[in-house]
Rosetta silent file (secondary structure, phi, psi, omega in degrees, C-alpha in Angstrom):
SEQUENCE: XXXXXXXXXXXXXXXXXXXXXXXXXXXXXXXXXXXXXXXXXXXXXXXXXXXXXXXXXXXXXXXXXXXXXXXXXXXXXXXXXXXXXXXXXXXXXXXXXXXXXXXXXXXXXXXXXXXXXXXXXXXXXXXXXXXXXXXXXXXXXXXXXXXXXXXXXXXXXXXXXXXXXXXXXXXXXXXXXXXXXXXXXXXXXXXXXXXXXXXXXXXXXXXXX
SCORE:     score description
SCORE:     0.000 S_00000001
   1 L     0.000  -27.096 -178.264   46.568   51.150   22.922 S_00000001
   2 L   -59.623  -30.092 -154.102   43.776   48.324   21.974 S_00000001
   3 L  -107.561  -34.673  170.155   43.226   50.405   18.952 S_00000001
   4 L   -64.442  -70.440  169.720   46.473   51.678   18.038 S_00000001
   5 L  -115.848   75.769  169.485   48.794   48.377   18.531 S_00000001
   6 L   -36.037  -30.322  155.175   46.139   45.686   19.145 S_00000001
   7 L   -81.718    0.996  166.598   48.714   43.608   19.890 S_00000001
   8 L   -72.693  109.506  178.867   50.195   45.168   22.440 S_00000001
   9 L   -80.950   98.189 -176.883   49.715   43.977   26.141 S_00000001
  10 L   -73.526  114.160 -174.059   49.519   46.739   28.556 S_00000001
  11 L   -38.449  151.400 -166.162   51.097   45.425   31.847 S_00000001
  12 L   -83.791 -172.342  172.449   48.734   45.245   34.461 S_00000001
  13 H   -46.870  -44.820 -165.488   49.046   47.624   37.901 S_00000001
  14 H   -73.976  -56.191 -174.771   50.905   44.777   39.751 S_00000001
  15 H   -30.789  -43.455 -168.660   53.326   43.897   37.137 S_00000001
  16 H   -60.365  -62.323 -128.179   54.229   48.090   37.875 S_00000001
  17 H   -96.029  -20.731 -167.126   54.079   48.378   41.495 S_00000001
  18 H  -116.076    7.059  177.665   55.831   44.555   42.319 S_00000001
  19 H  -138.818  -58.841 -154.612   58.697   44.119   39.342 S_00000001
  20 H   -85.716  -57.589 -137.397   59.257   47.536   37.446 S_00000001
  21 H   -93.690   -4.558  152.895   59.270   50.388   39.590 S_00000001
  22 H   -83.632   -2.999  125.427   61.436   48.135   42.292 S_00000001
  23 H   -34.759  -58.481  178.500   63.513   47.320   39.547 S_00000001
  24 H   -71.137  -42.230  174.850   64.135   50.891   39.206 S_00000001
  25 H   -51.276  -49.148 -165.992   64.574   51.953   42.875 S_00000001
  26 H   -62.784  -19.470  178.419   66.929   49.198   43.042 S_00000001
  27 H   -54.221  -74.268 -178.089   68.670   50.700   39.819 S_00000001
  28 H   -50.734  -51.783 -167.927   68.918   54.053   41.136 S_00000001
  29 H   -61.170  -44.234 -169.809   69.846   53.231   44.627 S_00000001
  30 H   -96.809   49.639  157.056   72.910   51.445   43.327 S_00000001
  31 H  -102.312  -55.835  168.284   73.791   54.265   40.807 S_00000001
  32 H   -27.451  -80.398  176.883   73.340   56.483   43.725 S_00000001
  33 H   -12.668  -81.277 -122.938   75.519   54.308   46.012 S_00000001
  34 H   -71.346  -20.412  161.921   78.233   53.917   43.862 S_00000001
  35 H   -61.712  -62.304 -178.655   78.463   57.929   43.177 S_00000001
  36 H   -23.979  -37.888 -150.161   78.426   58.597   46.884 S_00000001
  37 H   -70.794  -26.636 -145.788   81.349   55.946   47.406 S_00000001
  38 H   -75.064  -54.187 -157.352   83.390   58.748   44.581 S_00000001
  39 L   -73.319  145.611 -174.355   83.194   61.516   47.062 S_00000001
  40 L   -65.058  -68.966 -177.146   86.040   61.972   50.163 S_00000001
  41 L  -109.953 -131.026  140.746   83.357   64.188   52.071 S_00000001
  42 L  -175.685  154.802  172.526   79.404   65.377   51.661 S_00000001
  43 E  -121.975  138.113  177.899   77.713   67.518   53.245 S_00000001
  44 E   -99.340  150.886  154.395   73.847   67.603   54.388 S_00000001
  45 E  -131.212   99.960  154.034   70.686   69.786   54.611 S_00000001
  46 E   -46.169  146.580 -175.059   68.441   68.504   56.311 S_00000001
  47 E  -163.870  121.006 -169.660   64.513   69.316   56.162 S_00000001
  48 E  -131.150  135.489 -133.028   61.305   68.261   58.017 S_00000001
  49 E  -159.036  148.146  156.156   58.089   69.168   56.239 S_00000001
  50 E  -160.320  164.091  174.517   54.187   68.152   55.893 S_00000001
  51 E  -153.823  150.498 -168.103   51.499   69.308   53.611 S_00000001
  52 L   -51.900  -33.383  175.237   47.965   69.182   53.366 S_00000001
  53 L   -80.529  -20.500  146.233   48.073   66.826   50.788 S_00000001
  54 E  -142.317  121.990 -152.402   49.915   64.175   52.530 S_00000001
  55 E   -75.095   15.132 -171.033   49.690   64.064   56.120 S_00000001
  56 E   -63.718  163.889  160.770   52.401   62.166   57.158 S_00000001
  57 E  -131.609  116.933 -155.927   55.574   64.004   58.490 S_00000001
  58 E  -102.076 -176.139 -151.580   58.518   63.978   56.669 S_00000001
  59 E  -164.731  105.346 -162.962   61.873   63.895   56.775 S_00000001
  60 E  -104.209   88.011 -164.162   64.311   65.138   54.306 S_00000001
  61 E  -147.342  113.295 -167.176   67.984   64.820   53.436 S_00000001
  62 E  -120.768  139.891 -140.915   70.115   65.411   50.912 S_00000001
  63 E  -109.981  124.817  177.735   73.602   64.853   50.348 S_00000001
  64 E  -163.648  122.285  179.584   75.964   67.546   48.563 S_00000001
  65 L   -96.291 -164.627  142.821   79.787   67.157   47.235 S_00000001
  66 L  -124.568  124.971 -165.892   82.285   68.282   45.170 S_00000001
  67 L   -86.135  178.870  175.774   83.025   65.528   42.147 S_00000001
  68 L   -50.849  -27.087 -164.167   86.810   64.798   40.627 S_00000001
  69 L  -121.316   36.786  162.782   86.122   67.671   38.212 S_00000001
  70 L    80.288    2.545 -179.361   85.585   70.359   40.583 S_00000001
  71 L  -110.438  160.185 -157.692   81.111   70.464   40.145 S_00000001
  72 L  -101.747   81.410 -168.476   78.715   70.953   42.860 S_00000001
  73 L  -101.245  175.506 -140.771   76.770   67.692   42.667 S_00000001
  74 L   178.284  151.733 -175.780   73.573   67.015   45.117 S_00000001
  75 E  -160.758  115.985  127.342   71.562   63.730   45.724 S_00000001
  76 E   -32.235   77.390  175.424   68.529   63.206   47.619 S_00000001
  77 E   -54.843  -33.271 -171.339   68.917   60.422   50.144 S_00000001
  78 E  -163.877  135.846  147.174   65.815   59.905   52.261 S_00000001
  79 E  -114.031   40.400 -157.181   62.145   61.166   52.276 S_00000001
  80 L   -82.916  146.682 -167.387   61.077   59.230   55.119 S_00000001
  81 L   -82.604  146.443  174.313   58.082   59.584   57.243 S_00000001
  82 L  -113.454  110.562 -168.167   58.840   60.535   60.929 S_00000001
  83 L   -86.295  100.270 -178.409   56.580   58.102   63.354 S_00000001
  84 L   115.513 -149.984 -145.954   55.579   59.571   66.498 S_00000001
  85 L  -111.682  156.182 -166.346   56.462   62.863   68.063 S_00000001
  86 L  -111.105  100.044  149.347   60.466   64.635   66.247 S_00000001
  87 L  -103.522  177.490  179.637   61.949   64.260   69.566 S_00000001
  88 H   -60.119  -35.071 -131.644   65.711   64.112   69.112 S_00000001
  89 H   -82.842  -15.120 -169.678   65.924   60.556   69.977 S_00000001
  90 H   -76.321  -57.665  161.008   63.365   59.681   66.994 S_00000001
  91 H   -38.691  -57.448 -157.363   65.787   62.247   64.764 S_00000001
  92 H   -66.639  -30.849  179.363   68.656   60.555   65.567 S_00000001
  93 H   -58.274  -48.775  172.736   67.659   57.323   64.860 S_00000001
  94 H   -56.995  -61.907 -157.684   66.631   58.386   60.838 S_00000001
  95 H   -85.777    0.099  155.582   69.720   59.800   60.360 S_00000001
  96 H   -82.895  -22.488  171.175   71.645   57.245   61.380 S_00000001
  97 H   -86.489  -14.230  173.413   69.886   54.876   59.535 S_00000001
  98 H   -60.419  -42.939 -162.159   69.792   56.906   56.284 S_00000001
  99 H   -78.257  -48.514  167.799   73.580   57.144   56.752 S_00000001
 100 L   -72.882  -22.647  172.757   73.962   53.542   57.204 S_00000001
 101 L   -45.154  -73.040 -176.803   71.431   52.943   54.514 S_00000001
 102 L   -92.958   32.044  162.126   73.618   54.311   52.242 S_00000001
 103 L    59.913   31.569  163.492   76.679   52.919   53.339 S_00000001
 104 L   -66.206  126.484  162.986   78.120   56.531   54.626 S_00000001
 105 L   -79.864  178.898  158.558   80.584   56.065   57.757 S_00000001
 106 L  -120.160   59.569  127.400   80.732   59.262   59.481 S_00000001
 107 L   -68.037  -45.938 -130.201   84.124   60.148   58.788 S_00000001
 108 L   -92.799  -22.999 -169.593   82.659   60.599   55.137 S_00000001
 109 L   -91.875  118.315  172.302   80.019   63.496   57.112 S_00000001
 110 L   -76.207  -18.535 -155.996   81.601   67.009   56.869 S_00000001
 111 E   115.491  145.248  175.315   78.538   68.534   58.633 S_00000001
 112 E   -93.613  101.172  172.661   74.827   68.804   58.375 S_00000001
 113 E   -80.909  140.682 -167.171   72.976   72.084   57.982 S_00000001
 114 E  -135.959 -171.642  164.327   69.718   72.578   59.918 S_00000001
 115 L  -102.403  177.879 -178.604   67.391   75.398   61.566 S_00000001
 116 L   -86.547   31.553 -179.124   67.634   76.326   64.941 S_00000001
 117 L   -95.422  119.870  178.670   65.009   73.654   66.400 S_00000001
 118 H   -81.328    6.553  147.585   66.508   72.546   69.095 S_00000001
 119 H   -64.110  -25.623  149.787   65.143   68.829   68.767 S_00000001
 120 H   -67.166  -81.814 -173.575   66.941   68.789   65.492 S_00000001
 121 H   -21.637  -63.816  165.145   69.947   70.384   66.744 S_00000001
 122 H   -37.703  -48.212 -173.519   69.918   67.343   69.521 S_00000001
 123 H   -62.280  -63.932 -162.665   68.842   64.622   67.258 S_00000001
 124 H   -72.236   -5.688  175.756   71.592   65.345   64.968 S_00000001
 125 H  -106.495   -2.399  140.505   74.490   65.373   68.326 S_00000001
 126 H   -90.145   12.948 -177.695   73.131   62.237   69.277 S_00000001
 127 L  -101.652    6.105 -172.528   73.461   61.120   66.030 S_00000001
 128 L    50.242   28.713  170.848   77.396   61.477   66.641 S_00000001
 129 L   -95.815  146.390  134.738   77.326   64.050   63.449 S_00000001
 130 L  -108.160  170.190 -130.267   77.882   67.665   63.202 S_00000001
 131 E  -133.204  139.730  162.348   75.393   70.418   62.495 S_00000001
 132 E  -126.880  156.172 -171.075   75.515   73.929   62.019 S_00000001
 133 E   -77.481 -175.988  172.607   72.415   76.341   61.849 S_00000001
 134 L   -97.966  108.110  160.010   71.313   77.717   58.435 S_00000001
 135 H   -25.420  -54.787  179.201   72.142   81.601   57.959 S_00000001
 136 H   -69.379  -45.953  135.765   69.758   82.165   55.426 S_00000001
 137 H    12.470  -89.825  167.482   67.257   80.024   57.679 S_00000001
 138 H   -20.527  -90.713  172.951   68.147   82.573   60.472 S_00000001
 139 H   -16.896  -75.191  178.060   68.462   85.604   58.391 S_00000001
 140 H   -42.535  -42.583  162.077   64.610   85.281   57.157 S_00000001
 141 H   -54.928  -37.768 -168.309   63.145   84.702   60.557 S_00000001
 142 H   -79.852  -19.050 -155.727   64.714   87.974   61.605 S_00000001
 143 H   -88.699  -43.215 -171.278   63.538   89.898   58.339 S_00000001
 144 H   -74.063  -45.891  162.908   59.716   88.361   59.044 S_00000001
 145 H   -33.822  -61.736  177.950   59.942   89.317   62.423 S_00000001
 146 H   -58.890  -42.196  169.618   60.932   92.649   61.993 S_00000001
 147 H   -66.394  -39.230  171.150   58.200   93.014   58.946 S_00000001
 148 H   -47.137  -58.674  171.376   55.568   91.752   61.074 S_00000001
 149 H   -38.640  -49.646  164.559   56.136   94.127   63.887 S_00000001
 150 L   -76.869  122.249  173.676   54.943   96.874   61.574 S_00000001
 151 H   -38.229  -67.338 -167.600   51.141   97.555   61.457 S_00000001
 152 H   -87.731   36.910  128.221   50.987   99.327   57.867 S_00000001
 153 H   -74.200  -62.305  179.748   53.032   96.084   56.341 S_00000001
 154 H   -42.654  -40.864 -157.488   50.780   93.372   57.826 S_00000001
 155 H   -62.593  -48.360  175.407   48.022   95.906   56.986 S_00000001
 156 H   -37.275  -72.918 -178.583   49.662   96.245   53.410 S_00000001
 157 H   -83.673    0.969  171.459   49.773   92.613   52.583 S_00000001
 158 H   -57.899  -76.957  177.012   46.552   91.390   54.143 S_00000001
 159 H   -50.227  -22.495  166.621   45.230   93.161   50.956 S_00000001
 160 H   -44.862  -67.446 -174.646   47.801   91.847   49.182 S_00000001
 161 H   -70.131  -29.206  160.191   46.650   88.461   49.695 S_00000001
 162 H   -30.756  -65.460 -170.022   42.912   89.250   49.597 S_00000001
 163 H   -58.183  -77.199  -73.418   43.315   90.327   45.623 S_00000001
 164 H  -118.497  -44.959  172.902   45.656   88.053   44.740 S_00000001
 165 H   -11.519  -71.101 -176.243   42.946   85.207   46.976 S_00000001
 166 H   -19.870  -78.574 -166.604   40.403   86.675   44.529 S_00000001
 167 H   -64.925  -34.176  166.821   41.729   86.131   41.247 S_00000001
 168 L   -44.308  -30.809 -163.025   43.104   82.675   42.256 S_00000001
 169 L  -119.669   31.411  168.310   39.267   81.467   43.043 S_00000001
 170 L  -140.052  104.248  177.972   37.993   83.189   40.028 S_00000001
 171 L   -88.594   14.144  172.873   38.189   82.072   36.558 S_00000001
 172 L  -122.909   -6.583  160.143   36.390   85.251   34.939 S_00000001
 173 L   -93.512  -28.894  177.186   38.449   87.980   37.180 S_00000001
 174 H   -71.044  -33.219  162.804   41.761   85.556   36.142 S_00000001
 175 H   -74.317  -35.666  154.843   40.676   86.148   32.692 S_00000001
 176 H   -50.060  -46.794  174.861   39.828   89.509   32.969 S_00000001
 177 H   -63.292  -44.578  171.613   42.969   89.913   34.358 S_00000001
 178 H   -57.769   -7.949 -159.007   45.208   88.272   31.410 S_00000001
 179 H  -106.287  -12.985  169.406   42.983   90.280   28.854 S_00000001
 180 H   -29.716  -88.000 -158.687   44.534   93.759   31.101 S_00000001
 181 H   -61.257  -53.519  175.861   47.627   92.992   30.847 S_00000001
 182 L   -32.654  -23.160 -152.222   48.130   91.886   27.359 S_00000001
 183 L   -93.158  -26.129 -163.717   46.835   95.599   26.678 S_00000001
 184 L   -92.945  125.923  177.773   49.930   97.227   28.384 S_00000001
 185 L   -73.791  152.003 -154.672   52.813   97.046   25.992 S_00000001
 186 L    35.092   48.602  177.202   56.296   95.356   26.169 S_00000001
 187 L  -120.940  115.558  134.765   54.897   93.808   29.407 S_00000001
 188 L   -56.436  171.283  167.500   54.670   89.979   29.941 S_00000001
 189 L  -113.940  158.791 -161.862   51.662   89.155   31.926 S_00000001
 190 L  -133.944  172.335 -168.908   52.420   87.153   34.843 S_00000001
 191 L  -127.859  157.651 -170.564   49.956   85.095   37.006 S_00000001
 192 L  -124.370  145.082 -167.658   49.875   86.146   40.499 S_00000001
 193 L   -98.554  127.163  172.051   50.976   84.246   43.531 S_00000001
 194 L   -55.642  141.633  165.064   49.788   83.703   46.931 S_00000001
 195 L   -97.713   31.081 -175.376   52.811   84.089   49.582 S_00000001
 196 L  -171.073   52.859  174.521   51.447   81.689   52.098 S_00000001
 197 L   -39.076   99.845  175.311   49.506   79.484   49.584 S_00000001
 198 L   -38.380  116.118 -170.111   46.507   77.761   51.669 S_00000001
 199 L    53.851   55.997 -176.519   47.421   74.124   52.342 S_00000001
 200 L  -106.939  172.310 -171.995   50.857   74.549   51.380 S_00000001
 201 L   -62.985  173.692  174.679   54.111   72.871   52.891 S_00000001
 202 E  -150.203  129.343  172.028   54.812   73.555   56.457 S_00000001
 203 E  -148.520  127.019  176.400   57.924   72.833   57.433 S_00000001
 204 E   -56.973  -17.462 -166.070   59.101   71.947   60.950 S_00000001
 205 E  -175.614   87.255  176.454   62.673   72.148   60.368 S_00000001
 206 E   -71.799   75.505 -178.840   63.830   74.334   56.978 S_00000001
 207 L  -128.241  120.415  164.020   67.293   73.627   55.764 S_00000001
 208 L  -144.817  178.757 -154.985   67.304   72.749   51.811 S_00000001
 209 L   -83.215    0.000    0.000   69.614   72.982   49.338 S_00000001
């Protein structure tokens, strides 16, 4: 920028971190707000989550109506670190304060969707809301379960992930590989994905939109 508009003063770090971007939170939150106030009910999904890249343990919740014109609108309310151990009473407390945060009573809560951990399931009925589990949540557990049980799946994708390991930690077999595939015609080439990506999310409590 020195060289381009010499006269231009690029704001320092602080200027960033202690007037603009809490200028902006504060922006958003009362944009936020003032949608929320529009809708009669909302609904939640809840989600509790960590990942190798930041160790904290979070805590996830997002907020989802129906507006005046009949659309399926969505908001992210809280990403808040959970301090200590997710007993309910530690649950209950975040979501009540998220809820108060954002000026929800809870007449305004139609229900929360959650997984079937019962310290969420607690958290949120001391939280005087109510929760139902997630089907698909459910559904998925039973499907892995069931795949798991068989030997020549497990066996099946063990190699699966092996190759796929490979070419991820190789930038001359990932190149080898794109020069394949371009060769097979009316084919995109695709890049291929781990299904349990190493030091990937973990999440304690899956319900998302």
């Amino acid at each position: 920028m020195a060289a381009a508009v010499p006269r231009y003063t690029l704001p320092s770090d602080k200027y960033f971190r202690t007037t603009l971007l809490p200028e902006l939170y504060d922006a958003v939150t009362a944009a936020v707000t003032s949608v929320l106030d529009t809708a009669e009910h909302l609904s939640f999904t809840t989600d509790g989550w960590t990942t190798a890249q930041c160790t904290d343990s979070l805590l996830r919740i997002t907020a989802h109506w129906i507006d005046n014109y009949w659309q399926q609108q969505s908001a992210l309310i809280a990403a808040c670190p959970v301090r200590g151990s997710h007993t309910p009473a530690n649950i209950s407390t975040l979501i009540k304060e998220n809820l108060s945060k954002w000026q929800l009573s809870q007449d305004k809560v139609h229900v929360f969707l959650r997984d079937n951990a019962k310290n969420m399931a607690n958290g949120l009925r001391d939280a005087g809301v109510a929760s139902v589990p997630c089907f698909a949540h459910t559904l998925q557990l039973c499907v892995k379960r069931a795949l798991s049980s068989q030997r020549a799946i497990t066996d099946a994708v063990s190699v699966c992930r092996s190759l796929v390991g490979h070419f991820s930690h190789s930038a001359l077999g990932k190149e080898e590989l794109g020069k394949i595939q371009a060769t097979v015609p009316n084919t995109p080439s695709h890049a291929l994905i781990q299904d349990c990506p190493p030091g990937g999310i973990r999440r304690s409590s899956c319900c998302s939109a």
